[in-house]
C-alpha positions in Angstrom: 26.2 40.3 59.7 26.4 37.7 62.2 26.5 34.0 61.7 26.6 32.0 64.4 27.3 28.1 65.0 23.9 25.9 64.9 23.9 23.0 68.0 23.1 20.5 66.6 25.6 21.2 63.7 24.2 20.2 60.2 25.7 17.8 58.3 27.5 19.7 55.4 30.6 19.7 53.9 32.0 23.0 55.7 34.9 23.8 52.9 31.6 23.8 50.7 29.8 26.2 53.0 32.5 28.9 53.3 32.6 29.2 49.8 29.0 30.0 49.3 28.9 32.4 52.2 32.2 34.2 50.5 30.3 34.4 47.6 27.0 35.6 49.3 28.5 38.1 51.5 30.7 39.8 48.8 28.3 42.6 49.1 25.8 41.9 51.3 23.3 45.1 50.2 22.9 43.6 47.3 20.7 40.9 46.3 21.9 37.1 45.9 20.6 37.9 41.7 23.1 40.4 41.9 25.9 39.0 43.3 25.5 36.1 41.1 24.5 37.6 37.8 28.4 39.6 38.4 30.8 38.9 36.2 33.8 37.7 38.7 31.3 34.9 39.7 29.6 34.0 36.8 33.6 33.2 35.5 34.5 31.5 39.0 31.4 29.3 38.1 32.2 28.2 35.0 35.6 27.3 36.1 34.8 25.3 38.9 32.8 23.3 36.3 35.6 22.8 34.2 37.7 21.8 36.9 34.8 19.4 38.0 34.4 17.8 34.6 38.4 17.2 34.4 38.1 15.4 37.7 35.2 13.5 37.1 36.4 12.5 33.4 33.0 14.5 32.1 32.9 16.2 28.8 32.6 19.9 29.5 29.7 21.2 27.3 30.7 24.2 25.8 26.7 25.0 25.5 26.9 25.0 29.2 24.8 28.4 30.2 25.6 29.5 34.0 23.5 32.0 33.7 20.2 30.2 33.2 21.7 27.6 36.2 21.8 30.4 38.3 18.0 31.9 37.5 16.5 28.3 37.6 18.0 27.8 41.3 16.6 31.6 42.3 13.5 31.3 40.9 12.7 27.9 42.4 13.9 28.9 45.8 12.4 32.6 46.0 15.8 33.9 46.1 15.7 36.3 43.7 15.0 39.7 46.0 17.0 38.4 48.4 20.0 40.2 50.4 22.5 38.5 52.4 22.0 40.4 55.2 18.5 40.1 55.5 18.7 35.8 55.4 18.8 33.7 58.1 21.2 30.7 58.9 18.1 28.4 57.8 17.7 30.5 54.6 21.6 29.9 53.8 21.3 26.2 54.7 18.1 26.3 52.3 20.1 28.0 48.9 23.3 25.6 50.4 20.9 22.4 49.8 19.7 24.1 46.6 22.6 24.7 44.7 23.6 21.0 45.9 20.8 19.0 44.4 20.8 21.1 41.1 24.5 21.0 40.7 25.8 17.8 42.7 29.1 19.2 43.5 30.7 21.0 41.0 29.7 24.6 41.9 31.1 23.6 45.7 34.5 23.3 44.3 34.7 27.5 45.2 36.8 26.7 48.1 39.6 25.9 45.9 40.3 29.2 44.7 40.0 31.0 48.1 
């Protein structure tokens, strides 16, 4: 796979971005449900939520459900079937804005554990 700088750039928080495509291109034969729907992530998630709530001086939920986060965002996108190495930079940019406006910023905290 083969990502390759956009000119213009797009306006995106970069940290943020190499956290999502670390995430996406685990495996990239398999399909972003997949990936997601693993274990390793769904934990990493829910972490980077509770690290987001102690920042931001939110409550964490404990009824909080990744899983069904995760289903809504593929389901409203089409990302479901996807695989990683079948998507193009506008398809990334496209999940990228996604996850942002269903999650504001919490899931984006990935970078800090890479």
């Amino acid at each position: 796979v083969r990502i390759e700088p956009m000119n213009p750039m797009p306006n995106i928080n970069f940290l943020e971005w190499d956290g999502l495509t670390r995430i996406v291109f685990i495996r990239k034969n398999k399909t972003l449900a997949a990936i997601f729907k693993t274990k390793s992530v769904q934990e990493l998630l829910t972490k980077n939520y509770k690290i987001f709530c102690s920042l931001t001086k939110l409550w964490f939920r404990r009824t909080f459900d990744i899983k069904t986060k995760i289903d809504e965002i593929f389901t409203e996108c089409n990302f479901n079937d996807c695989r990683a190495r079948q998507m193009s930079n506008d398809d990334l940019l496209k999940l990228f804005r996604a996850i942002q406006f269903k999650w504001n910023s919490f899931f984006l905290l990935i970078y800090f554990i890479f």
